[in-house]
Each structure stands twice: as structure tokens, then as C-alpha cells.
TORKOL-4160 file (C-alpha; in steps of 0.2 Angstrom, whole numbers, padded with zeros to 4 digits, m for minus):
82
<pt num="1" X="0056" Y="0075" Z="m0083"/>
<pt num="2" X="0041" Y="0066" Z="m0072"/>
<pt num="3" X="0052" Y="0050" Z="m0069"/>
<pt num="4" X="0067" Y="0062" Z="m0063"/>
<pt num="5" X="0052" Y="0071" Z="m0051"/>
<pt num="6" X="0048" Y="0053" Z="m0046"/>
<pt num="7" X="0064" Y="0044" Z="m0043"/>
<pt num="8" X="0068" Y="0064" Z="m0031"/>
<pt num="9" X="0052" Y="0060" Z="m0024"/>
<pt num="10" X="0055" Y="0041" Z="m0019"/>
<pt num="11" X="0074" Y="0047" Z="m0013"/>
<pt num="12" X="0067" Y="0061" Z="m0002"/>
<pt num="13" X="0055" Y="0047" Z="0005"/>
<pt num="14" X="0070" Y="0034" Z="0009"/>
<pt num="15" X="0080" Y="0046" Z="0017"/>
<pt num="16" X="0066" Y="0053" Z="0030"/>
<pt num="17" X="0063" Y="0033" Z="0033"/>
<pt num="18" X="0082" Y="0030" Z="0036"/>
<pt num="19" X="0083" Y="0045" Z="0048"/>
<pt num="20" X="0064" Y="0041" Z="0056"/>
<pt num="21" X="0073" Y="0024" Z="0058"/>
<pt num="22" X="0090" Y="0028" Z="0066"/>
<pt num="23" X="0081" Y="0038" Z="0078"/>
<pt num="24" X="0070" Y="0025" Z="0084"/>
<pt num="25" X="0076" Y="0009" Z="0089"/>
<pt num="26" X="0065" Y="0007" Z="0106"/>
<pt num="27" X="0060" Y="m0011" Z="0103"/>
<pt num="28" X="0041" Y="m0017" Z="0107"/>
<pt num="29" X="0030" Y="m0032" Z="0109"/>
<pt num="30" X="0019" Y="m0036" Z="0096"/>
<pt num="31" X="0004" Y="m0048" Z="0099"/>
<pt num="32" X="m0001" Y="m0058" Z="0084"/>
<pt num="33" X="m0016" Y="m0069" Z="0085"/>
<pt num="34" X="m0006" Y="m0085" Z="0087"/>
<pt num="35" X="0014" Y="m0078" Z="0088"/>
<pt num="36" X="0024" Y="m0065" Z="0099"/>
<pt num="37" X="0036" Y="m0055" Z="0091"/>
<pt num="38" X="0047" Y="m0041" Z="0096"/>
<pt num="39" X="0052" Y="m0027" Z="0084"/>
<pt num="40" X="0059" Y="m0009" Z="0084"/>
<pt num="41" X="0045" Y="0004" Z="0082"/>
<pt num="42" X="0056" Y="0008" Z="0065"/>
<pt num="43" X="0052" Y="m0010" Z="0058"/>
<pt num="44" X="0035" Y="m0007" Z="0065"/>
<pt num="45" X="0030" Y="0008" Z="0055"/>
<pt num="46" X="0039" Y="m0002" Z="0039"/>
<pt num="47" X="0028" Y="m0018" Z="0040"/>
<pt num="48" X="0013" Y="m0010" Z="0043"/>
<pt num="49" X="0016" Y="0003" Z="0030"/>
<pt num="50" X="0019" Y="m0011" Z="0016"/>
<pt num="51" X="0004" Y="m0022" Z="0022"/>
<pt num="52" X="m0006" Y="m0004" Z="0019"/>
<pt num="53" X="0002" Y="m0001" Z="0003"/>
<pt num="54" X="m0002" Y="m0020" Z="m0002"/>
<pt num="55" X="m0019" Y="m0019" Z="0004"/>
<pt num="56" X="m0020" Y="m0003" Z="m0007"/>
<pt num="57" X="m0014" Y="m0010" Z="m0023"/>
<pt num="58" X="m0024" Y="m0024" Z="m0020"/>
<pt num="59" X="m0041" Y="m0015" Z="m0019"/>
<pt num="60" X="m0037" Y="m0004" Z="m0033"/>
<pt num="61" X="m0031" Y="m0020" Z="m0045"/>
<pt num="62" X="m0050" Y="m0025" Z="m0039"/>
<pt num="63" X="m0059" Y="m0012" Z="m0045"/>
<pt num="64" X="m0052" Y="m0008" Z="m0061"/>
<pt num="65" X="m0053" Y="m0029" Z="m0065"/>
<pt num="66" X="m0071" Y="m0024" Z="m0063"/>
<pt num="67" X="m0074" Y="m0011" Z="m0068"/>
<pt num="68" X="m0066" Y="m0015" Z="m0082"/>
<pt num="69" X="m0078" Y="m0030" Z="m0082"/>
<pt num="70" X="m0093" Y="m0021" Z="m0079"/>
<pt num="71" X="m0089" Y="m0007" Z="m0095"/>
<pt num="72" X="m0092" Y="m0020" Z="m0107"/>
<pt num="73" X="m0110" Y="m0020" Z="m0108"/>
<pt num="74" X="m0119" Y="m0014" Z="m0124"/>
<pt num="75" X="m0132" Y="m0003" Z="m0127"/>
<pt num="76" X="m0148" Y="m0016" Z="m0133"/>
<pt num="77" X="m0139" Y="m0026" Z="m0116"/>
<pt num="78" X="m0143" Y="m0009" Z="m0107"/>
<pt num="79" X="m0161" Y="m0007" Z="m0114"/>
<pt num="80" X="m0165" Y="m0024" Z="m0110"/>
<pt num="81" X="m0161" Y="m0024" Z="m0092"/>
<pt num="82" X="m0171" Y="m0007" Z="m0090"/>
């Protein structure tokens, strides 16, 4: 039942970003540091959406490595640092 919720979910979100893109296709400038490129605000929201996500997953990956890391001390290791 929670994957059929999900995979509703995930096609409720795809079909708001299909009608969020059809309606805009005004196409803007964007400035990287060393590159120009132009882009419909559509494809804007998309790529900086999947750097946040990536960003997101990344950091989260991070802290589970160490806190997954930092879990494995002992008690005597715990009395000996105090």
C-alpha cells in the first residue's frame, strides 16, 4: 500500500511539472562563472531543483556515514575520554 501512495504521489508531482512547464517557456539568460547559457524558466526550476535534491542526498549520505562512524565507540572508550 505505501509504494502505491508513493508511485500517486511521484505522478501527482510529474504532472504539476509537465503543466508548470508547458505554461512557461519565456527563455532567460543565465550567467555561470565562466559560460552563458540560455534556458526556459521551466528547465531553470528543473536544474536547480535536481542540484538541490543532489545537494540534499549528499548531506544526508554524510551524516548517516558518520554518524554511523561516530556510534561505534564503547563504553570503557566513553569513560576514557571523560
Amino acid at each position: 500500500m505505501r509504494i502505491v501512495l508513493l508511485s500517486f504521489f511521484i505522478l501527482i508531482l510529474f504532472a504539476v511539472a509537465f503543466i508548470f512547464a508547458s505554461q512557461n517557456n519565456q527563455v532567460v539568460e543565465l550567467n555561470y562563472l565562466i559560460a552563458l547559457a540560455k534556458l526556459t524558466v521551466a528547465q531553470m526550476v528543473s536544474l536547480f531543483t535536481a542540484i538541490g535534491f543532489l545537494l540534499g542526498l549528499l548531506v544526508a549520505l554524510l551524516w548517516k556515514f558518520v554518524s554511523a562512524l561516530g556510534g561505534k565507540k564503547t563504553l570503557s572508550q566513553d569513560m576514557k575520554v571523560s
